[in-house]
C-alpha positions in Angstrom: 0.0 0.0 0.0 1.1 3.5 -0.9 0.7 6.2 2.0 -0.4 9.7 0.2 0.1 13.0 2.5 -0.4 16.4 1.8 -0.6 19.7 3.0 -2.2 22.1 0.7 -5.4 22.4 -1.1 -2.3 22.0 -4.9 -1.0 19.2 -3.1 -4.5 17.7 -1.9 -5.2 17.7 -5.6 -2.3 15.9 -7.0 -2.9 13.6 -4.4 -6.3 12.9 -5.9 -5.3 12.1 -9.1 -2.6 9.8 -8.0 -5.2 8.3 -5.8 -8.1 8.3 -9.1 -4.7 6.7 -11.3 -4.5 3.4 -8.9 -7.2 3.0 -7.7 -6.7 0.1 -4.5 -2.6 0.3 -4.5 -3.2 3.8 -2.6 -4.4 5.0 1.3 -4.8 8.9 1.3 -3.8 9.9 5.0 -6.1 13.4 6.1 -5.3 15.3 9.4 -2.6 16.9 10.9 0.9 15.9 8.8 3.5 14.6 11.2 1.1 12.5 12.8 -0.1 11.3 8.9 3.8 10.7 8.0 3.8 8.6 11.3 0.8 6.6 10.8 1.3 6.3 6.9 5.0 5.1 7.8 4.0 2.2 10.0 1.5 0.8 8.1 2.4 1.3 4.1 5.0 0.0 2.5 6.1 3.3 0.7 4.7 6.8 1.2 4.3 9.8 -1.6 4.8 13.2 0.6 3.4 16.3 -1.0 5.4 18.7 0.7 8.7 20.4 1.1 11.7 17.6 1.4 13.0 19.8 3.8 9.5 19.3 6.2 9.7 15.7 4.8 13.1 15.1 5.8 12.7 16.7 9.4 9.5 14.1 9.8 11.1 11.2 8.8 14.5 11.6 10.7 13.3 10.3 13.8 11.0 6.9 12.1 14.2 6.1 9.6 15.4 2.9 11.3 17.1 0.1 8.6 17.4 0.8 4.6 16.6 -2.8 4.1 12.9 -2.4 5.7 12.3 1.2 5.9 9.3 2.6 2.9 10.6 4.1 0.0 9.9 7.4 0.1 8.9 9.9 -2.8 8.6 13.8 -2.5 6.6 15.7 -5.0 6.9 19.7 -5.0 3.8 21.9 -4.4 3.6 22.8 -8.2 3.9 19.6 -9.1 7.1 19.2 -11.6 9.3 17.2 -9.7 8.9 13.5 -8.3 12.0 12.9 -5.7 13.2 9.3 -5.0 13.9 11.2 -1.3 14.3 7.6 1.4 14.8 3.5 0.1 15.6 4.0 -3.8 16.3 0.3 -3.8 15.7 -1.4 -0.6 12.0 0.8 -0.4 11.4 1.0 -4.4 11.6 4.6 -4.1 13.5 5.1 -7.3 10.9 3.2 -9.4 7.8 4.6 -7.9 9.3 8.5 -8.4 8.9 6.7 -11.9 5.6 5.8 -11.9 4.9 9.2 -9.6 6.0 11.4 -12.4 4.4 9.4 -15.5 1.1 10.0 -13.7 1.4 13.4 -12.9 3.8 14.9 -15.8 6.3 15.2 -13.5 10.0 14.6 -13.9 11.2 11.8 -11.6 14.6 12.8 -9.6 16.5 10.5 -8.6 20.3 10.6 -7.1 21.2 6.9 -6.4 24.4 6.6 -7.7 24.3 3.3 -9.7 20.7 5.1 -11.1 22.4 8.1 -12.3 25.3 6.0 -14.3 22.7 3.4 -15.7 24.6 0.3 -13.0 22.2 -2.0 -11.6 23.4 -1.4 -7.6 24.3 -5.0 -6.2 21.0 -5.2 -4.4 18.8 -4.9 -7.7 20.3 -7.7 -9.5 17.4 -9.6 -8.5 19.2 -11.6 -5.9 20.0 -11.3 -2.0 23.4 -9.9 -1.4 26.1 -10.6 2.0 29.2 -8.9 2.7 30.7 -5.4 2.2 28.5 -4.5 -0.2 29.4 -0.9 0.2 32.4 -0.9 -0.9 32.0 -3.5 -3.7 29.5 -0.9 -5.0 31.8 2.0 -4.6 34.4 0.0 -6.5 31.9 -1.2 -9.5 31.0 2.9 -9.5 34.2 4.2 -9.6 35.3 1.7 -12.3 37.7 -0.1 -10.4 38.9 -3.7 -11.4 36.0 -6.2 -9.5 36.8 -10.2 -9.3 33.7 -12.0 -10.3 33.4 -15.5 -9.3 31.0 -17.3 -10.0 30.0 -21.0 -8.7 28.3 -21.4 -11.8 25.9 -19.6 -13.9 22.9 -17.4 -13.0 20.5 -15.3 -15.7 22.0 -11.8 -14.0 21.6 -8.3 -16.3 25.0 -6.7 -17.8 27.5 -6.9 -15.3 30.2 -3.6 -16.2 33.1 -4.7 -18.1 35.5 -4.4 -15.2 33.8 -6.9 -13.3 35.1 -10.1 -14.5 36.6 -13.3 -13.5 40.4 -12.9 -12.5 42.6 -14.5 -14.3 43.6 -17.2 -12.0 41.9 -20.4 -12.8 42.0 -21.5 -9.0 40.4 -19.0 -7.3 41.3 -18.7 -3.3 37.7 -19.4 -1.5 36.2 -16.3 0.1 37.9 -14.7 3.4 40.9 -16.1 2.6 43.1 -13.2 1.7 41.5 -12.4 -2.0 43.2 -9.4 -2.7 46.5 -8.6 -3.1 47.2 -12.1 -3.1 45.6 -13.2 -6.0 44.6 -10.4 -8.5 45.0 -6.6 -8.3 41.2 -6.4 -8.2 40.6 -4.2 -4.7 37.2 -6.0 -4.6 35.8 -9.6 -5.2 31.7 -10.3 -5.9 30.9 -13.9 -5.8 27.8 -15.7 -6.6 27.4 -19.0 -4.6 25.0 -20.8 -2.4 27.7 -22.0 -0.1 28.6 -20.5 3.2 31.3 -18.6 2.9 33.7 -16.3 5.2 33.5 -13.1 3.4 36.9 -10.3 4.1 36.7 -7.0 3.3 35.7 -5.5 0.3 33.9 -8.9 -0.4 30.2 -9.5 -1.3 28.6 -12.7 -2.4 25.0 -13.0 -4.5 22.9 -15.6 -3.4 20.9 -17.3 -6.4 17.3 -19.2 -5.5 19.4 -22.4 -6.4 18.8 -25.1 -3.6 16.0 -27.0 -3.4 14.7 -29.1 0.1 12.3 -31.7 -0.3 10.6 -32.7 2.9 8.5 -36.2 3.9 6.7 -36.1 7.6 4.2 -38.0 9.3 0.9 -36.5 10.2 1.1 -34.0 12.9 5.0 -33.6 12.9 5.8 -30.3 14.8 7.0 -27.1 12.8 9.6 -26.9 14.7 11.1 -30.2 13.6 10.6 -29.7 9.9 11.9 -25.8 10.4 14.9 -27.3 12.3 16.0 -30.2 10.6 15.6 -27.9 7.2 18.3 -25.6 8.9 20.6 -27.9 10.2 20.7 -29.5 6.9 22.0 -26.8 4.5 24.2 -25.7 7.5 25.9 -28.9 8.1 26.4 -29.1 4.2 27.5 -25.6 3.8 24.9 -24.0 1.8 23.2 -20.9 2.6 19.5 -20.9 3.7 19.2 -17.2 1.7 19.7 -19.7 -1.3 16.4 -21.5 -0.6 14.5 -21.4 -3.7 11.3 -22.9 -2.0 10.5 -26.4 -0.5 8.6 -29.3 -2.1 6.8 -33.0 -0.7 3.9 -34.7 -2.5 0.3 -33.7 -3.3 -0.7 -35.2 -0.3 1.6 -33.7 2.2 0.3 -30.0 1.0 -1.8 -29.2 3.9 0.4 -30.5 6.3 1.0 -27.7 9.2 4.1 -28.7 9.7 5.5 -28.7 6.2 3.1 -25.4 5.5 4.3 -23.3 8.7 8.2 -24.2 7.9 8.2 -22.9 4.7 6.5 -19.7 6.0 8.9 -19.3 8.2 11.4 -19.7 5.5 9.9 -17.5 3.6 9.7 -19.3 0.6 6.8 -21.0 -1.7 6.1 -24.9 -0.9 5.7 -27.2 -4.5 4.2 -30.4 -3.8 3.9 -33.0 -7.0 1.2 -36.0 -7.5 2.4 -39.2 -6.3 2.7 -40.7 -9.1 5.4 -38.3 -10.8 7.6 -38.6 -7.7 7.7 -42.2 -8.3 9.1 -42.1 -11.3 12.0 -40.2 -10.2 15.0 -41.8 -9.8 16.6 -42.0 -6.4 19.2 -43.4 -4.2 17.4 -44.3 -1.1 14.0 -45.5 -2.0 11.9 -47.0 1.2 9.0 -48.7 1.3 7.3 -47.0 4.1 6.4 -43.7 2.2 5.2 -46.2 -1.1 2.6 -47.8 1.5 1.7 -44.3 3.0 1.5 -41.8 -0.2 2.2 -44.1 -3.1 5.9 -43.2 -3.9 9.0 -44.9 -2.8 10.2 -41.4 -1.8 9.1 -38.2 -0.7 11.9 -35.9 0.4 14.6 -37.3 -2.3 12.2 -37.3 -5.3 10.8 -34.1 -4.3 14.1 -32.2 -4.1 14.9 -34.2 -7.4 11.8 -33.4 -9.4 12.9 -30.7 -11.6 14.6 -31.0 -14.7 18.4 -31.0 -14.1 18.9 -30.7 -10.6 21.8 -32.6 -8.4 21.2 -34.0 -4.6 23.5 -32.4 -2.5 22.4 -34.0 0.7 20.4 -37.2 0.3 17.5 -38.2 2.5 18.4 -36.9 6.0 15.6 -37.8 9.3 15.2 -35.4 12.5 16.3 -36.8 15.6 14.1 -35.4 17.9 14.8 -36.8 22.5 12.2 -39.9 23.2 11.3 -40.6 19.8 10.9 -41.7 16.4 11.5 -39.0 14.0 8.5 -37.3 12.0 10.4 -35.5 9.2 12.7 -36.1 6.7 14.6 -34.1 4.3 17.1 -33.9 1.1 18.8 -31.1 -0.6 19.0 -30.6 -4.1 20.8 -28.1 -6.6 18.6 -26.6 -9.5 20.4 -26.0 -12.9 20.3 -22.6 -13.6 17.7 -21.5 -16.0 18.6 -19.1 -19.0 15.8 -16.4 -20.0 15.7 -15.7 -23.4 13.6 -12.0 -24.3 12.1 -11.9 -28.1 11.5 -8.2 -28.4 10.0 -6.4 -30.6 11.2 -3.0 -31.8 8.1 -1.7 -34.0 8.5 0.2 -36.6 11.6 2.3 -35.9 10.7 5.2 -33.8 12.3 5.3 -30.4 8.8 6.6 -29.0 7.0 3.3 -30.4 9.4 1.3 -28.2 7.3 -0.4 -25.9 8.4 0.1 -21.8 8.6 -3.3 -21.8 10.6 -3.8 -24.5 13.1 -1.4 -23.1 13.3 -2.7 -19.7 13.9 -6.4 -20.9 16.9 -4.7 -23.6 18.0 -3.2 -19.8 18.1 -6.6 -18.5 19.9 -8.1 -20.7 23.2 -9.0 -20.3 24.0 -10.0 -23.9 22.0 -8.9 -26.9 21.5 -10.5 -29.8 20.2 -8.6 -33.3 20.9 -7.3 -36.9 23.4 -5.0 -36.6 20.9 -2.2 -37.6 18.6 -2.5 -35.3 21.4 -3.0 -33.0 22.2 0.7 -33.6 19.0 1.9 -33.2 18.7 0.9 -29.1 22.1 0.7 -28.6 22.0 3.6 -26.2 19.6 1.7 -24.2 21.7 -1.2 -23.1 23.2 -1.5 -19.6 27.2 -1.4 -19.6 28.8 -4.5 -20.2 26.2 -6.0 -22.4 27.3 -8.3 -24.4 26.0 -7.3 -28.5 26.3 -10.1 -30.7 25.1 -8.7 -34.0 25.4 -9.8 -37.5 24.0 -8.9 -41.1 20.9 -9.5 -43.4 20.0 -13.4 -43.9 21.9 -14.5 -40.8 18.3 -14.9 -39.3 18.4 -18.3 -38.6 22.3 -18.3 -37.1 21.1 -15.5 -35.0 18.2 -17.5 -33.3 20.7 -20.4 -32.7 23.2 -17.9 -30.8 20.3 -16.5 -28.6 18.9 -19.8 -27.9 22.5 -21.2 -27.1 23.1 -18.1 -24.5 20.1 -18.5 -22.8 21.6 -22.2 -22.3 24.4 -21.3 -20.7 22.4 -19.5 -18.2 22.5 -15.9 -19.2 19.9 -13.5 -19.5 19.5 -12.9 -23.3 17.5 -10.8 -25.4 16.6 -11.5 -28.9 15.4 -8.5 -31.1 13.7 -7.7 -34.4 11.4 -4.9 -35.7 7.7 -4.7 -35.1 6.2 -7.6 -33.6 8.8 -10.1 -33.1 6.4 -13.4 -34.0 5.3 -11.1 -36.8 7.6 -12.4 -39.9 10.5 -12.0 -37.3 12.4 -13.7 -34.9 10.2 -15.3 -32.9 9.5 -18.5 -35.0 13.1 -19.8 -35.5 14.3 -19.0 -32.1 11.6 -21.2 -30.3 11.9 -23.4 -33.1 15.4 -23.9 -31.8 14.6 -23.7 -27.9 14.1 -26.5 -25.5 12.4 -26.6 -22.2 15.6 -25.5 -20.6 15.4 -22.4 -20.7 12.5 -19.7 -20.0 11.1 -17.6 -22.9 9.7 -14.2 -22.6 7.8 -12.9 -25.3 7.4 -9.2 -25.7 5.0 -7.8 -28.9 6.0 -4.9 -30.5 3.9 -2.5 -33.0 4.2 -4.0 -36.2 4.8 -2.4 -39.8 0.9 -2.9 -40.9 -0.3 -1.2 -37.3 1.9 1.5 -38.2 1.4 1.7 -41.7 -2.5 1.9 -40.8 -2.4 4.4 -38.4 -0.5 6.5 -40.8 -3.1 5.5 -43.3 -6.2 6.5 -41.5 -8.2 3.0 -40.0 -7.7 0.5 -43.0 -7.8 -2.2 -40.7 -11.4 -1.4 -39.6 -12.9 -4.8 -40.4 -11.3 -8.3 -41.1 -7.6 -8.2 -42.2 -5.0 -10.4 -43.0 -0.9 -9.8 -43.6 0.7 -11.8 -46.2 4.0 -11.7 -47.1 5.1 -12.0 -51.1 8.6 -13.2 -50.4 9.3 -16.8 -51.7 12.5 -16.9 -50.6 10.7 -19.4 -47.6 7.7 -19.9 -49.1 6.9 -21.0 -52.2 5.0 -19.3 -54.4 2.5 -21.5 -55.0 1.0 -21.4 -51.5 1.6 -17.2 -51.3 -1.0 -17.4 -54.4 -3.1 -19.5 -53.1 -3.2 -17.4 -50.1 -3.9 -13.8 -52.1 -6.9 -16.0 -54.0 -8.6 -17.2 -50.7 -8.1 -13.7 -49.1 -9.7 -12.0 -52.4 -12.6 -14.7 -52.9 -13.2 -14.2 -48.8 -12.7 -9.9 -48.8 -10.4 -9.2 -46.4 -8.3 -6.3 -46.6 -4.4 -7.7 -47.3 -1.4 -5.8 -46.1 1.6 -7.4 -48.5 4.9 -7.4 -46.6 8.0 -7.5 -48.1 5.9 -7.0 -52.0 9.4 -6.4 -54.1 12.3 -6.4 -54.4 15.3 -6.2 -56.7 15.7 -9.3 -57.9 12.2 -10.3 -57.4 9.7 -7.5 -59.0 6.7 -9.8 -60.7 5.5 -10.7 -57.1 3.3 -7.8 -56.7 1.6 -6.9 -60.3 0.6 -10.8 -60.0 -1.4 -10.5 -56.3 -2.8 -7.0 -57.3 -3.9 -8.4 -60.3 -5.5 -12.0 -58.6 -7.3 -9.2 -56.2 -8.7 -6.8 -59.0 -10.5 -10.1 -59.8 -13.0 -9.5 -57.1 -12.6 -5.7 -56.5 -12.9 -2.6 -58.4 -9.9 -0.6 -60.2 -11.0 2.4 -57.6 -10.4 0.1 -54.5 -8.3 2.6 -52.0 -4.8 1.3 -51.6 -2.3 2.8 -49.2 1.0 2.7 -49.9 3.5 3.0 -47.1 7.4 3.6 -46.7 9.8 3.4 -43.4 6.7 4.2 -41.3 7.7 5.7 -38.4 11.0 7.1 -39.4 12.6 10.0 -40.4 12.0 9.1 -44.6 8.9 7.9 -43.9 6.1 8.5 -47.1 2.6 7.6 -47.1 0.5 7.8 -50.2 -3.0 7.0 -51.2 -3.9 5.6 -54.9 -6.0 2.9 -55.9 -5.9 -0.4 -57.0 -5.5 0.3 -60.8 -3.5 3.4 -60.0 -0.3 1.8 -58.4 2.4 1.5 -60.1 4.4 -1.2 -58.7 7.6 0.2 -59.4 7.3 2.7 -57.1 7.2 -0.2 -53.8 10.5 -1.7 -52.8 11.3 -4.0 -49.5 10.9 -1.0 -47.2 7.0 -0.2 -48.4 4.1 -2.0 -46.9 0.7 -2.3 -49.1 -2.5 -1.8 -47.7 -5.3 -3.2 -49.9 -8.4 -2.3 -49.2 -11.7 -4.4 -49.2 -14.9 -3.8 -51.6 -16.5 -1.4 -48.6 -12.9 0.6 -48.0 -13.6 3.8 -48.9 -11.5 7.0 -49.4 -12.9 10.1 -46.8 -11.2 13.3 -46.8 -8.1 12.1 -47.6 -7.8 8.6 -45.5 -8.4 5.7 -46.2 -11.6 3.9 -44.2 -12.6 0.2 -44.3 -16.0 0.4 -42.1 -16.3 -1.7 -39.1 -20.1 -2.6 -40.7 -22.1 -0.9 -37.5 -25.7 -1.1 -38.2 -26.2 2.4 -36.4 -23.6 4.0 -39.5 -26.7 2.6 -42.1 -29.6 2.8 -39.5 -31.7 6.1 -39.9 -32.6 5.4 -36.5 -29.3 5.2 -35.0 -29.7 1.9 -33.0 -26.5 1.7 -31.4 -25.1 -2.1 -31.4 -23.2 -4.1 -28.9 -20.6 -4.8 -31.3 -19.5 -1.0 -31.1 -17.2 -2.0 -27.9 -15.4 -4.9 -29.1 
């Protein structure tokens, strides 16, 4: 919940809007202000003060007790143009709600964290929980010192700078051993491990979600005994508890208060599988005293074992609780790090059609694959340290394999194209390539017809369909039969990629299998580089075109027999009966 305070009837105001944009996310506090800042701080999770940050600062000073669980606080000035990030830019999401703050109000969102300022994700927004001298492992990544980076193995992380990077010893010394001058001339060292490990100065560790503990226990087996022999598990092995992705039993385990409570107290999710998939997972202590009870020779083992690629670290483990049998049992198991692998779209080629989302998943990224130039046109949008690996026209194919092979090796990969990226783009052959290894993220873009019809007027009014006249994958047998069945059936047809240089007869042969079933006035728009600097949009008809005037970068926009030309743009009716109705019966269909 966000906490809204205010002072004055301008800030009142700007309060109500925030409160009218998000609706349910927002509490708007009323009565006398430092007792509002007090209440609104002990009970939301981050507060928007419209006031002074002077008054805001002297009110806070004496509630600020931890970065890590104070609110986030924002600061908005009494006229409105400014959103601060003031208290918790990343511990108290301050820095993205001054964000949000000022694209609600047409503001502009301040914010002063240094890793914010110089586009460095700090340590603590990597996505992970981080131990050690952070601090200083910051200060060194921000002043653009030399960092070790040691990773036990690989974790889908954004861009890391360039001078963090693995020393050039092979055998690194463990952590709080002396790292420094010892080993490398790196003044700090950032691991990433889910072992314990005695960190020294000017050392920080990430921990990944990659452990997982499954957990067996009879009915009625005390919290306490599942919390505590979950514990004394990972510690006797060495691994870190903050590395606990979640815990997992069978199906029929998943009310069980003791199994439920310790994973609330561990803070993490509890998976539980059906019977029947846990016995078929191989393990090395099978027993037939849970196969009598659930119906699988193991509970804790095959539940720690049940995803795809993970490794027992510690196999099946009982509590040993004074004066009797135990009632829980546990294993620990490894995940295998998942790669995430991004398919943006670009649209069209203005910045502004960018989607947010597509910009934040180009941000975390840490390497990039793309044609070099669309590579060029977001460069400025990548994170340092990205790794761009871009190549040339036709490499389309080679380009999904690379993506689809990064994301295997764990990293966090995005894959780009223009428009929509499962629009004629990249989307097909990467996950034509991709197994179940890896996590895909699809993210649509606007595509060249959307723009093209936009630019057009509303072409797209009524039933469409997008074909493209390139046989370089397609033969051209199917593309025709395709233009015939979308001419017999009157749909408006955008043509994609409708000539080229070496391939020019494409086009006069599906205008000509349209003017079969539609008029020589049928509208036609003819668009170039929509979006973009060059663009050019023109309006003819279907026997007016001349198709050597298109090339690769044009789309065509053929309209149906109701498209009609209206003061200069080009209209295909949606068909509301109202528009022919003297009455003017409005219809449901209006709102689809």
């Amino acid at each position: 919940m966000i906490g809204l305070i205010s002072a004055t009837a301008a800030g009142a105001a700007a309060s109500a809007r925030l409160a009218a944009v998000w609706p349910g996310r927002v509490r708007v506090y009323e009565g006398p202000v430092g007792s509002c800042v007090q209440r609104a701080f002990a009970e939301c999770e981050q507060l928007v003060c419209f006031l002074a940050t002077g008054a805001t600062v002297r009110l806070l000073a004496p509630l600020l007790t931890d970065k890590t669980t104070d609110p986030g606080v924002v600061c908005v000035d009494e006229a409105g143009r400014f959103a601060v990030s003031l208290v918790g830019g990343h511990g108290g999401g301050a820095n993205a709600l001054a964000h949000e703050v000022a694209e609600a109000l047409g503001a502009q969102p301040v914010v002063t964290t240094a890793t914010d300022a110089v586009g460095i994700p700090g340590l603590d927004m990597l996505g992970l929980p981080v131990e050690g001298d952070v601090a200083a492992v910051g200060r060194a990544v921000l002043d653009g010192e030399q960092v070790a980076w040691e990773p036990d193995f690989a974790w889908p992380l954004p861009a890391l700078p360039a001078q963090v990077r693995a020393p050039e010893q092979s055998d690194p010394t463990p952590a709080g051993q002396g790292s420094g001058a010892s080993r490398n001339t790196a003044p700090a060292r950032l691991l990433l491990s889910d072992r314990t490990v005695g960190l020294a100065p000017h050392e920080a560790v990430l921990r990944p979600p990659s452990l997982v503990v499954g957990v067996g226990a009879s009915k009625g087996a005390p919290v306490d005994e599942v919390y505590g022999l979950v514990t004394d598990a990972l510690a006797d092995a060495g691994l870190s508890v903050r590395s606990l992705a979640h815990l997992a039993t069978v199906d029929a385990k998943a009310g069980e208060p003791g199994i439920v409570d310790a994973a609330a107290r561990l803070g993490v999710p509890l998976v539980t599988y059906d019977a029947d998939r846990l016995a078929c997972v191989p393990v090395p202590n099978p027993s037939d005293a849970p196969l009598a009870a659930v119906g699988t020779p193991s509970v804790a083992e095959a539940a720690a074992l049940a995803e795809t690629g993970t490794r027992l670290l510690v196999p099946k483990r009982k509590s040993a609780p004074e004066g009797r049998a135990a009632m829980a049992t546990v294993a620990v198991a490894r995940r295998a790090p998942r790669g995430r692998l991004a398919v943006v779209g670009l649209g069209p080629g203005a910045r502004d059609l960018v989607t947010p989302r597509a910009k934040d998943e180009l941000r975390r990224a840490a390497v990039l694959v793309g044609l070099d130039q669309y590579v060029d046109q977001i460069r400025d949008l990548l994170r340092p340290g990205t790794l761009v690996l871009e190549s040339g026209l036709g490499a389309e194919e080679e380009r999904a394999r690379t993506a689809v092979a990064e994301a295997a090796k764990g990293q966090t990969v995005a894959l780009i194209g223009s428009g929509d990226a499962g629009v004629y783009a990249m989307a097909s052959p990467a996950l034509a390539e991709a197994g179940d290894d890896i996590d895909i993220v699809g993210v649509p873009g606007v595509t060249a017809a959307l723009a093209a019809g936009a630019l057009l007027g509303a072409p797209l009014g009524h039933d469409h369909v997008s074909i493209s006249l390139s046989d370089l994958h397609t033969p051209w047998e199917v593309i025709e039969r395709r233009v015939r069945a979308a001419a017999e059936a009157d749909l408006v047809v955008t043509f994609y990629n409708p000539r080229s240089r070496g391939r020019d007869w494409q086009l006069p042969k599906a205008l000509g299998l349209l003017a079969e079933h539609r008029t020589p006035r049928t509208p036609v728009g003819v668009v170039r580089n929509a979006s973009r600097a060059d663009e050019s949009v023109r309006l003819t008809t279907l026997g007016g075109l001349d198709p050597a005037t298109v090339d690769m970068m044009t789309v065509v926009t053929v309209g149906n027999t109701a498209t009609r030309e209206i003061a200069g743009r080009m209209v295909t009716p949606r068909g509301y009966r109202w528009q022919q109705d003297p009455a003017g019966t409005e219809t449901a269909d209006e709102h689809l």
